[in-house]
Each structure stands twice: as structure tokens, then as C-alpha cells.
C-alpha positions, 0 to 999 in steps of 0.5 A: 626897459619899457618907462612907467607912461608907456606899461600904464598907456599899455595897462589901459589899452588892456582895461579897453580892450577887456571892456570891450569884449565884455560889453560884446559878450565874447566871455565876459561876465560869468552866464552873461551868454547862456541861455536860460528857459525858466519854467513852470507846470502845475500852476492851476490858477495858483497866481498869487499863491508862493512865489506867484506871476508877480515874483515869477515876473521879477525874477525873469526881469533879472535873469534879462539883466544877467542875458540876453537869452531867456525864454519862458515856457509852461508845461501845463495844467495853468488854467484851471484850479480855482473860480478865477479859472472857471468864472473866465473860463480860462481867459484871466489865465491867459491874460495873466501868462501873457502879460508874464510873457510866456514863449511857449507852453504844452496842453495839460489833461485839465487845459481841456476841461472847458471843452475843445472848441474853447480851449482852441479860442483860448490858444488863439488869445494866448501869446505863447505857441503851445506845443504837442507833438504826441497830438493828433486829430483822427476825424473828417475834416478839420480839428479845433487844435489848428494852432498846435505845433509838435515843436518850435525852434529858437534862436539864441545868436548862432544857437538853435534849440529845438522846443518838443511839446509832449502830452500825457496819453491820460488826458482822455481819462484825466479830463472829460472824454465827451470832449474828445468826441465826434457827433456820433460819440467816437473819440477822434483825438489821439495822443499816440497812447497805444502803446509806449513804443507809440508815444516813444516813436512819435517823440523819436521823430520829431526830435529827429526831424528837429535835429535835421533841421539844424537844431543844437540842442532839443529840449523837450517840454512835457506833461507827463509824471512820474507817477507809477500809475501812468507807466509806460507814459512817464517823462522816465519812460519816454527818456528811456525811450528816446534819444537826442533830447538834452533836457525834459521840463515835465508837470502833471504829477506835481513832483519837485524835481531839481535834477534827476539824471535819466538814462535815455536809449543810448545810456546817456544821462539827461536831467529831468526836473519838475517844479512841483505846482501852485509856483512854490517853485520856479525852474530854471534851465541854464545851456551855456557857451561851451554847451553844459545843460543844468537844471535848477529850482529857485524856491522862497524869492521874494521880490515882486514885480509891481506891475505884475501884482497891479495886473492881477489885482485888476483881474481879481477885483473883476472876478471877485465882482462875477462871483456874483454874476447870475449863472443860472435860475432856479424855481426851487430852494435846494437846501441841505436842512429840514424846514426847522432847521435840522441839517439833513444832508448827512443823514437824510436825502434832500433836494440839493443831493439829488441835483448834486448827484444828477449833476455827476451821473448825466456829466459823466453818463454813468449808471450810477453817481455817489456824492457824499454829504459832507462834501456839499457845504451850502444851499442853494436859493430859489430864483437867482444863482451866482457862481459864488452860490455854486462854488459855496455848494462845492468849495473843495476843487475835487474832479469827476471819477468815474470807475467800474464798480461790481453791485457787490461793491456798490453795496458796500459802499451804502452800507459803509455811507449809513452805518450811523443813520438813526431813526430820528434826524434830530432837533432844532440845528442838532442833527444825530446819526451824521456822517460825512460819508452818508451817500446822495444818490442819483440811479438808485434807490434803496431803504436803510433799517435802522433797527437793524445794527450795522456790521461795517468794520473799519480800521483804525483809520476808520477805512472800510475793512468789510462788512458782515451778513447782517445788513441795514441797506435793503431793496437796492435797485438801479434805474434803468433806461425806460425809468423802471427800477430793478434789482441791484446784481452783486455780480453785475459792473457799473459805472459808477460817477464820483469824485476823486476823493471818494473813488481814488484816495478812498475818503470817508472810508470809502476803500473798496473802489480804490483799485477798481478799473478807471474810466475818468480818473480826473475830470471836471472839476466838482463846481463846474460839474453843477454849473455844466449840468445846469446850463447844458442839461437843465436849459439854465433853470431848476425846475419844479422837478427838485423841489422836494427828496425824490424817494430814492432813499428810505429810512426806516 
């Protein structure tokens, strides 16, 4: 029998040696050696917004004190969506990922709505690799997305996994296509978006060529959506498409996705998540040592790191002063009222909807651009114009879309903006006869009679159903190269520019473009529309040519 000192010299020689391992990570704590990849997508400079940088920051820091395994990687669209995107042009963006300390990150279609020479000078700032396989440049000498990797490898102790950057062949549509140009108007960027099988070969090797060199396991970060409309480009689609990646982190189409079990080529089930957008929530991928690979959201956590939050309030106080930073001059007053007073811009044309719709059409070289008068908030004063005046005109974040439209169509449309249009716009600050959908014109110009009773009939959700034969919209014509103007053809097709409001999610009413064929689905977002046109078309000034309506549309 062995005496009570030597069973407790033995019990403590125990207790010593299971500290040991514990403190040496050999099994100890429960996830004490996994590795985990936090994640976030869909950000669009929602910083302080739900859980925000300052919570995501904290919650790093503890899983940090939980392994020393943690990585964290974006999956796009982080920087652009509100003025702290637009005033900086991206960089508040980017100094805010880097001090979070981003590892990686992947292009979203709206990383490029600055143009492409900038978004290569904020790749240079950032801190994070930024990752795209699926990304070629097709031109003579050499692209601007030097910094790009298809993929990045990391170790984790004697653990390797591989990182696969994907983004979605919509970017052309879904940014600004001009930015994807050469000299000579030739898109020379490509996405490997010919096909499906394209895009699903592309990744294919890649993930091959990471598993060659030694990588166990492959983890594919992706910007692509589950929507049904980017079929055959969902994260679904190249899952089915592929084999070899153990986990897809996706973004662009904002859904939350805690874990979906996807078959891939092979039928193997491989989880899928999405944290959804604005950081109301944050993934977490979690390998652990004996090789399980989950997927979880952290939703409603609370804790903020305080130097985070310090961090972003020195930002916002900065942008916060730029907002009143001159960006531009104007020689006229753009306004959206009558000189006594009478609001005009959704009943009448005025100088300020003019510019506005000039602004769409010359962005997105289009025959022709719409912009709703509900949609413009605010004048614009002569002389000196900030970024808060612009963002007040255009406060709503809606982006460009442009799509191919019959002049039946287009028709319709003016018809459906002036069914309430009266003969008299009213007194003092009563306006009569409004309607948010009343269309500011650029390309056109056309006569609304008002004694004639408008034969638009809407649902009960006041959608455009059709509209009779009897029609108060009268000498549409559409403005031609040279400067001429002839008649609209119901049977011609145009392009046409808006927003995405109006075009894709019928606003105001507006149904009859909703299936039309899209050339920018998602482009530049509504502000920055005015503030390129100014700087890029007009020279920085608002000149004399706008200081009155230019006649496109009489009422009568």
C-alpha cells in the first residue's frame, strides 16, 4: 500500500504535469488551439452602426485570450456607403480596418466606385492583403491592381490554410463600367464572368494550385450573393462548381447566413455563411485540432473596445469638419422653389433638376436620365458648395442604373411622373398638383396638358398598371448628337440613366423598367454622381448655363 505523502507527492506531480500541457496547448482548455477567422462583409462605412469597429475590435481581443489562432478578413463592399466614405474617398475606410487589424480582405463591386487608379493607392494604404483570384487585367502593359493576390496562405503552428479571394463578375455592372476601360473605351478588366464554368475553373485552380502547395485546408473568402438574379455567380453556384474549399465567408448580397450546408462538385456538404451588412453581425469560423470546420454568427454583443471607439470619434470629428470643406463653385443658385417661395421640383422643372439629371445622363453616357423630384431635398447656393450642400441635395445613398428602355416605355414613365401636374403650381409655400414621382429630365423635352385628365391607372399600392389612350404628356423628343431634337419612337430602345430606386425596385410607381435588360445595375452612389459630374464635366464650376429651367418640359 502506497502511504498518504507519496498518493499526494503523486496527485501533485499530476496537477503539474496537466498545467503544463495546458499552458503548452497540447489539449488543455476547450478551443484553446483552434483556429478561428472572424469575418464581415457588406460593411458600407456602417462603423459605428450595431455592433461596429469598436464591438468588433473587442470581440477579437477575446477570442485572442481564448487562441493564439485568430484572423480577420472582410469580404467586401467596406468602403463606400455613407459622406465618411465619400469625403476620404475611401481612406477614413481604411485607417479604421487597419487599426481593427484586418489580415485579409476581397474587392467588393462598390470597392471600385472611386475609380481604379484610386482604389489600387488605397490598397497600398491598407494593411490587409486583399485577395482575387477570379481577377484579370486584359490590357497592354500593366493594370493598377499590382497589389492583388488570388490567394494567401497562413500558418497556424503546423496548420496551413489556404485564403482564396473571389469576386463577383457583376462588379462591371454593379460599379461604374468607364472604370474598367482603357484610353480607347475597351474594358480591359475581367472577372472570368463568361460563363459559370469560367469562374468555377478559375477558382478550381487556384484552390488546386493551394492545396499543391501544402495547404490543409482552403477557405474561400468571396464576394458574390446568393441572389437568384447573379445565377450562374452565386457562392452556391461555384460551390456546386468546385471542389476542395472546406468553408465560403460570401457578401454582396446581404443575407445573414449562420450556416448553410452546400454540396460541392463531389457532393460533399461544405458550410456557407454571411454576416448580412452594416456589422449586425459578426462571423466566426472556428477549425479545431482534430479538424471540425463550423460557421457561427455573434449577433447583439455589447462590449466595445475603448480605443477603438477614441479612434473613430477623432475620424468623425475630422469628416464631420469636411462636410464643410468647398468642393465646388457655383455662379448660380440651384433651387427646387419658385422665387416666392412655392416648392416647384415636384411639379415643375427647375435649374437644380436639370443639373441633377445632367449629372446621371453625362456619368453614365446615356440618351437619356430621369431623376425624381421627391428625390432632391435641398438647394444649392451660388458661390461656395460643400460636401454637406451636396449630400443635403441627395441624402438617400441611392446608385446609378442605367437600363434599356423602349420610348413606349419611356412614355409611360412621363405620363405616370405628371398624372397630378396642375395648371397652377400654387401659393406662398403651397404647392398643388406634386408628386414625388414628377420626372426632371435631361435628353428630352416634352408638354404636359393639363386640360387633358390623366388616364394612368395604378394598383392599390399605387404601382403603374397601364395607361389609356387619351395622354397629357405631348411632343416628346429626344436630344440628338448635334443638338437637335426629334421625335421619341415608341419602338426605338434607349438607355436610359436613374437610380436604382426608380429603375430596379420601381419607386414611385415606376414598374415598367423593373425587368427591363440592365447595363449598370449598381453604380455610383447618388452624391457622388453630382460631386464627379461638377469636378470631372463642369471643371469645378456651375456655370451661367443653369441659371434658369432650360425648357425641357411645358406645362400648359
Amino acid at each position: 500500500m502506497m502511504d498518504i505523502k507519496k498518493i499526494k507527492l503523486l496527485a501533485l506531480s499530476m496537477l503539474l504535469a496537466l498545467s503544463v500541457c495546458i499552458f503548452s496547448g497540447c489539449g488543455g482548455e476547450k478551443g484553446q488551439q483552434d483556429i478561428v477567422v472572424l469575418y464581415t462583409n457588406d460593411v458600407h462605412c456602417a462603423v459605428d452602426e450595431n455592433i461596429g469597429y469598436a464591438g468588433l475590435a473587442a470581440y477579437e481581443k477575446q477570442m485572442e485570450e481564448e487562441t493564439p489562432y485568430v484572423t480577420l478578413v472582410d469580404c467586401g463592399d467596406a468602403l463606400q456607403g455613407d459622406a465618411i466614405g465619400s469625403i476620404s474617398q475611401g481612406e477614413y475606410l481604411v485607417d479604421i480596418m487597419n487599426e481593427a487589424g484586418y489580415d485579409l480582405a476581397v474587392l467588393g463591386n462598390h470597392e471600385f466606385d472611386y475609380g481604379m487608379e484610386r482604389l489600387a493607392e488605397l490598397m497600398e494604404m491598407s494593411d490587409a492583403q486583399y485577395l482575387g483570384c477570379n481577377i484579370q487585367y486584359t490590357g497592354n502593359g500593366e493594370g493598377a491592381l499590382t497589389e492583388l493576390k488570388p490567394y494567401e496562405i497562413v500558418s497556424y503552428g503546423d496548420t496551413k490554410v489556404a485564403f482564396v479571394g473571389v469576386s463577383t463578375p457583376e462588379s462591371i455592372v454593379k460599379s461604374t463600367p468607364a472604370y474598367f476601360t482603357d484610353e480607347n473605351g475597351e474594358i480591359v478588366y475581367s472577372f472570368c464572368g463568361e460563363s459559370g464554368e469560367a469562374l468555377y475553373s478559375n477558382v478550381q485552380e487556384t484552390v488546386d494550385q493551394c492545396r499543391e502547395e501544402g495547404a490543409d485546408y482552403v477557405v474561400a473568402l468571396t464576394h458574390l450573393g446568393d441572389d437568384e438574379a447573379s445565377e450562374p455567380f452565386r457562392s452556391t453556384d461555384m460551390i456546386s462548381g468546385t471542389s476542395g474549399i472546406d468553408a465560403v465567408l460570401d457578401g454582396h448580397s446581404h443575407s445573414v447566413i449562420d450556416c448553410d450546408m452546400v454540396k460541392n462538385k463531389e457532393g460533399k456538404e461544405i458550410p456557407l455563411s454571411s454576416t448580412g451588412t452594416g456589422l449586425e453581425n459578426i462571423g466566426q469560423l472556428t477549425i479545431t485540432p482534430d479538424g471540425d470546420v463550423t460557421t457561427q454568427l455573434v449577433s447583439d454583443y455589447e462590449d466595445k473596445d475603448a480605443d477603438m471607439e477614441a479612434f473613430i470619434a477623432d475620424i468623425q470629428s475630422e469628416y464631420e469638419h469636411e462636410l464643410e470643406q468647398v468642393v465646388a463653385d457655383s455662379d448660380v443658385e440651384l433651387t427646387t422653389e419658385s422665387e416666392d417661395g412655392v416648392r416647384l421640383i415636384r411639379n415643375r422643372e427647375t435649374n437644380l433638376g436639370d443639373f441633377c439629371a445632367d449629372a446621371y445622363r453625362q456619368i453614365a453616357g446615356t440618351d437619356i436620365a430621369f431623376v425624381n423630384g421627391g428625390g432632391i431635398r435641398a438647394n444649392l447656393p451660388a458661390g461656395d458648395i460643400t460636401y454637406g450642400d451636396i449630400l443635403a441635395v441627395h441624402p438617400y445613398g441611392n446608385h446609378l442604373c442605367v437600363v434599356e428602355a423602349t420610348g413606349q416605355e419611356i412614355l409611360d414613365a412621363l405620363e405616370m411622373g405628371s398624372r397630378s401636374t396642375m395648371a397652377e403650381t400654387g401659393a406662398g409655400e403651397d404647392a398643388v398638383g406634386e408628386s414625388g414621382g414628377f420626372l426632371q429630365v435631361s435628353g428630352l423635352r416634352y408638354t404636359i396638358d393639363t386640360s387633358v385628365d390623366s388616364t394612368v391607372k395604378v394598383d392599390k399600392d399605387g404601382m403603374f398598371v397601364s395607361c389609356g389612350q387619351q395622354r397629357r404628356v405631348k411632343n416628346v423628343e429626344v436630344l440628338q448628337d448635334d443638338g437637335s431634337y426629334e421625335p421619341i419612337d415608341a419602338n426605338e430602345t434607349y438607355t436610359l440613366a436613374s437610380h436604382d430606386y426608380m429603375l430596379r425596385q420601381g419607386g414611385d410607381g415606376f414598374t415598367m423598367f423593373t425587368d427591363n435588360e440592365t447595363v449598370i445595375e449598381e453604380g455610383m452612389v447618388d452624391y457622388q454622381i453630382l460631386i464627379t459630374y461638377i469636378s470631372d464635366h463642369l471643371g469645378g464650376i456651375i456655370g451661367e448655363r443653369y441659371s434658369a429651367p432650360d425648357g425641357r418640359i411645358t406645362v400648359e
